[in-house]
C-alpha positions as CSV (number, residue, x, y, z in Angstrom):
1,X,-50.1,15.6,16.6
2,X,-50.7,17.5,19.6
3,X,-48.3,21.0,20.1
4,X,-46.4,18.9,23.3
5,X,-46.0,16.1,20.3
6,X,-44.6,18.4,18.2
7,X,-42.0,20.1,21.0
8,X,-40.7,16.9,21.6
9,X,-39.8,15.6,18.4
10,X,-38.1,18.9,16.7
11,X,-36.7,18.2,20.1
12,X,-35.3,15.1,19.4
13,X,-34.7,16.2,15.9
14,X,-32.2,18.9,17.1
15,X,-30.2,16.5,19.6
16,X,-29.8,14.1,16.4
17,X,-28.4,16.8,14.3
18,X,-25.9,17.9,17.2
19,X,-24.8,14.5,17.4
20,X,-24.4,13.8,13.9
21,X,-22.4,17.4,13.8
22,X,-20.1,16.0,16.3
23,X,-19.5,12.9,15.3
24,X,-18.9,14.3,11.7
25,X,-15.7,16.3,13.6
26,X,-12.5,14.6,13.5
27,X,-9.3,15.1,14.5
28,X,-6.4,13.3,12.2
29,X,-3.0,13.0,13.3
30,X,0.0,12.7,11.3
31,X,1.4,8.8,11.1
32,X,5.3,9.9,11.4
33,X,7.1,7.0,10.7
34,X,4.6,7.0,7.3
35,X,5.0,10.6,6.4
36,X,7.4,13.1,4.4
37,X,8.5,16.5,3.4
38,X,10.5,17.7,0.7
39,X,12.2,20.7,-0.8
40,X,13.6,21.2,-4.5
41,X,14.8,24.0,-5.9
42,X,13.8,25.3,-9.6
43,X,16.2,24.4,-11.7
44,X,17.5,21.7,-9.8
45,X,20.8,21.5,-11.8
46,X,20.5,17.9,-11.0
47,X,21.5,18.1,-7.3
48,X,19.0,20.4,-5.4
49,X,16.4,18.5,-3.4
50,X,15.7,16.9,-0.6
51,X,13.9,14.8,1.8
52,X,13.1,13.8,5.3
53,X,12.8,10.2,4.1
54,X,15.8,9.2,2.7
55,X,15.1,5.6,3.8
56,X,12.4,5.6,0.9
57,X,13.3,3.1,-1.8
58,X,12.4,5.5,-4.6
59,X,14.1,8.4,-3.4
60,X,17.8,9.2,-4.7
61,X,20.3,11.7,-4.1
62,X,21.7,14.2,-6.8
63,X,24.9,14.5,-8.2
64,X,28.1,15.0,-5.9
65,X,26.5,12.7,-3.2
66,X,28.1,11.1,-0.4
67,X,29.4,7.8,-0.4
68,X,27.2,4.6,1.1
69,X,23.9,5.3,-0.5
70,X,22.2,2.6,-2.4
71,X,20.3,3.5,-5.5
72,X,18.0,1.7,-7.1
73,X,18.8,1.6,-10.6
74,X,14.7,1.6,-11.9
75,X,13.9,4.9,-11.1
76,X,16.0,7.1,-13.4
77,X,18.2,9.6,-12.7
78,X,17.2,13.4,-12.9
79,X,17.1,15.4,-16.4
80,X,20.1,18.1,-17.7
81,X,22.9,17.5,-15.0
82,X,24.2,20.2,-13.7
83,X,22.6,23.0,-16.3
84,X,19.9,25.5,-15.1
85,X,16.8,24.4,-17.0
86,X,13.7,25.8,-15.8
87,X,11.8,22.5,-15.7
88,X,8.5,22.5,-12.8
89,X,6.8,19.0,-14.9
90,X,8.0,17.1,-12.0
91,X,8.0,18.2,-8.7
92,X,9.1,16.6,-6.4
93,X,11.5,14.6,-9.1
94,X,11.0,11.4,-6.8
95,X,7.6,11.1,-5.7
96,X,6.8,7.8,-4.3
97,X,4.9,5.6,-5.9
98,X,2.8,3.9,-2.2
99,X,2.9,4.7,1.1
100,X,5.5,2.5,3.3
101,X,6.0,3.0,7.2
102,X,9.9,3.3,6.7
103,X,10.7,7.3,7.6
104,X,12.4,8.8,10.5
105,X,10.2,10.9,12.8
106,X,10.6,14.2,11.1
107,X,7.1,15.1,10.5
108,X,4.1,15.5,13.2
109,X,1.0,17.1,13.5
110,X,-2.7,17.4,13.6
111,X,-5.8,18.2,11.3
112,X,-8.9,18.7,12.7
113,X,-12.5,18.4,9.8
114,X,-15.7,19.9,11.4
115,X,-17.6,18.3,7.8
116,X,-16.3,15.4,6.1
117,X,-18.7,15.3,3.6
118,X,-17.9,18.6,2.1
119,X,-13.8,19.1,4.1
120,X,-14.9,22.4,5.7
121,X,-14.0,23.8,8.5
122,X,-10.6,22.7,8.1
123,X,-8.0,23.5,10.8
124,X,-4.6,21.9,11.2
125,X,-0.8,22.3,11.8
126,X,2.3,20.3,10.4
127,X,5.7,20.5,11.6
128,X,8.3,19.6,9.9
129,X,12.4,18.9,11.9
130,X,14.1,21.4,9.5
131,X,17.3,19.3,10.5
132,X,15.7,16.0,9.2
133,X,16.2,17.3,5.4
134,X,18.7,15.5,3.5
135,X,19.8,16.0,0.1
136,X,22.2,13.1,0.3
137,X,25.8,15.2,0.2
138,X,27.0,15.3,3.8
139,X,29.1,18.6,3.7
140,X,25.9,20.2,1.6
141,X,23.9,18.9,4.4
142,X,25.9,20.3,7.1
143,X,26.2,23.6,5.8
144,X,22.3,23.9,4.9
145,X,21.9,23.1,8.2
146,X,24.7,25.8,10.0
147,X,24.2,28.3,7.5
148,X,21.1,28.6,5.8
149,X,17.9,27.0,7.8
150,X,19.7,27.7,11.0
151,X,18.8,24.6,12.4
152,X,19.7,25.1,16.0
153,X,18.0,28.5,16.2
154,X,15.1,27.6,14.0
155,X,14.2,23.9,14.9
156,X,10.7,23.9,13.4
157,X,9.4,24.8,10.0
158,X,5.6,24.9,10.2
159,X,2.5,25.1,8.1
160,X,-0.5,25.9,10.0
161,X,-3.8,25.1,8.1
162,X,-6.6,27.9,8.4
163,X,-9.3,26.3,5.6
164,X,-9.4,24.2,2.4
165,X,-11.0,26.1,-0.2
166,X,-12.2,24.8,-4.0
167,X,-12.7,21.3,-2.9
168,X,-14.0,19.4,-5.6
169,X,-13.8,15.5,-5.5
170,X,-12.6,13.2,-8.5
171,X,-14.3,9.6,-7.4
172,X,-12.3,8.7,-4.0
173,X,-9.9,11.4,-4.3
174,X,-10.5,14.8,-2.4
175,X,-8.6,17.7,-4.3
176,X,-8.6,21.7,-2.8
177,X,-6.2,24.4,-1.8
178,X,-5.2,24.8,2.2
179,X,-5.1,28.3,3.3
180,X,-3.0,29.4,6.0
181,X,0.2,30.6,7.0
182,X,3.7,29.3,6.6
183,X,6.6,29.6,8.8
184,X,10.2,29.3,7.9
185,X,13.3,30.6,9.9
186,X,11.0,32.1,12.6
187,X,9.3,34.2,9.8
188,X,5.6,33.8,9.3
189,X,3.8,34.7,5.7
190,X,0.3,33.9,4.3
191,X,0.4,30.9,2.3
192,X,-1.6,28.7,0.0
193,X,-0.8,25.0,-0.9
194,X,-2.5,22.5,-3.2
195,X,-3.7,19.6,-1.6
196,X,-4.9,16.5,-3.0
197,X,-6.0,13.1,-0.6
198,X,-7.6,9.7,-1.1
199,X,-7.9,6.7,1.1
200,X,-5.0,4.2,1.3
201,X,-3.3,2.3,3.8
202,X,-5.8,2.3,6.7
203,X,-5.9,6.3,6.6
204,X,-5.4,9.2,4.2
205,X,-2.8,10.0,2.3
206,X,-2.5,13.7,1.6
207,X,0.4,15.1,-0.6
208,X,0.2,18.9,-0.8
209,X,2.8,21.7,-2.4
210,X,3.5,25.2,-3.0
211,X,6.2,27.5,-4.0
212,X,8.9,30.8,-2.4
213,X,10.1,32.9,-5.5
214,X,14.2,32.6,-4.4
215,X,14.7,36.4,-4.7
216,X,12.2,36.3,-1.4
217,X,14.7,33.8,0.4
218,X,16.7,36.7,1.5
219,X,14.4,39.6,2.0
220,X,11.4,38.0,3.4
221,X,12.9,35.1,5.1
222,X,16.2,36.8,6.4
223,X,18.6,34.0,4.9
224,X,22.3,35.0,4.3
225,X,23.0,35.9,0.5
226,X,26.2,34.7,1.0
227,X,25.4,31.9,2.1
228,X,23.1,31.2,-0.6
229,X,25.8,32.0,-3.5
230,X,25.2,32.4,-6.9
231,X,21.6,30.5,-7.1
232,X,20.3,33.6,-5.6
233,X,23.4,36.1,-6.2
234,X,23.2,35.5,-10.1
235,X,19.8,34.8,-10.1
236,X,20.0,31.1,-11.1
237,X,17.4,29.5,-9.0
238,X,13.9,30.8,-9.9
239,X,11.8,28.5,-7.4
240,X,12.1,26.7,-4.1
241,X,9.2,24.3,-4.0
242,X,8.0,22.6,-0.7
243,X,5.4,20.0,0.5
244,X,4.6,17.0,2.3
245,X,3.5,13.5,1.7
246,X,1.5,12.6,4.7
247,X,-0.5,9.3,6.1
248,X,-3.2,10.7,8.5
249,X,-5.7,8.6,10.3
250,X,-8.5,9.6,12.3
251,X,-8.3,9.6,16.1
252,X,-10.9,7.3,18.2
253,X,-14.0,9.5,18.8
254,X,-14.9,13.1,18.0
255,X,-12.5,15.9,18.0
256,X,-13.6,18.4,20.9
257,X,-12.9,21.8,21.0
């Protein structure tokens, strides 16, 4: 092979790997109607949680709830009523069993994958409508809203995505820890979440979770301690876990910068 003969094929070598790097980039956006957050709070004293999917069958409201909800009587009801057990074995206490396309649009954003094969270079936001949260209690709702979240100052609770690190896979299933930075109440702090995803429904389901120690509710994140109570006055609550149960599908072509 002549040196010309050689130029030309690393050549065409190079502009194959480019291309194969780009098509490799995607850019997944969240399916709203198909996608969830959640809160609960450690011990849950059989009441504190909540959803921005209500509508979903296997989801059920605590103790002291409104009236007009139907429950469905197969999935049972949460452990230790109203006592504060420390009890993290199931978190959150309803997870849903499949995906359905029956939520509210609460939930939005974007992920974007530079490699697919090895889910690095992993950059993303989700947003969640902090007033979409429902814990199935009206006047609970109402004053979590007002009082606590702040809804109408703080519309937004966010979790932006800097990298997925420890990725390992388990056949179909892609299982890691998302880096980033979480915002709650207009306050930002360095987070990490665990993340676990697998195929399903004609995209990617990805439920992820972490945790705020409660004592940091009111120092860190500026809530009221009155308006919190006794779980954090008295120290009752330990926990408040978070996370989201998202469909993502990929968007038609590569993601460009």
């Amino acid at each position: 092979m002549t040196p010309r003969s050689r130029t030309a094929v690393a050549a065409v070598s190079l502009l194959l790997i480019a291309q194969a790097s780009a098509q490799a980039q995607t850019r997944w956006t969240v399916e709203p109607k198909a996608s969830l957050a959640w809160w609960q709070i450690n011990p849950h004293m059989n009441h504190l949680w909540a959803t921005t999917c209500p509508e979903e069958p296997s989801w059920r409201p605590g103790e002291g709830r409104s009236g007009g909800w139907v429950i469905d009587r197969a999935f049972r009801p949460a452990k230790h009523g109203y006592a504060a057990v420390d009890d993290t074995t199931i978190i959150p206490l309803y997870p849903r069993p499949r995906v359905r396309a029956v939520c509210g649009s609460a939930v939005s954003g974007q992920i974007t994958v530079a490699d697919l094969e090895r889910w690095r270079g992993v950059r993303g936001q989700i947003i969640v409508r902090a007033d979409a949260l429902v814990g199935g209690e009206d006047r609970r709702d109402e004053y979590a809203r007002k009082a606590i979240l702040e809804t109408t100052r703080y519309p937004e609770i966010k979790f932006t995505i800097d990298s997925v690190i420890r990725v390992t896979r388990r056949g179909d299933t892609i299982v890691g820890t998302a880096v980033g930075v979480f915002t709650l109440r207009g306050v930002s702090k360095p987070m990490t979440a665990s993340v676990r995803g697998y195929p399903t429904a004609g995209g990617l389901r990805v439920l992820s979770k972490f945790s705020v120690k409660a004592d940091d509710l009111v120092p860190e994140y500026g809530m009221s301690k009155f308006a919190l109570g006794l779980g954090v006055g008295v120290r009752i609550w330990i926990d408040l876990f978070m996370g989201v149960d998202l469909l993502v599908r990929p968007e038609e072509g590569p993601a460009r910068d």
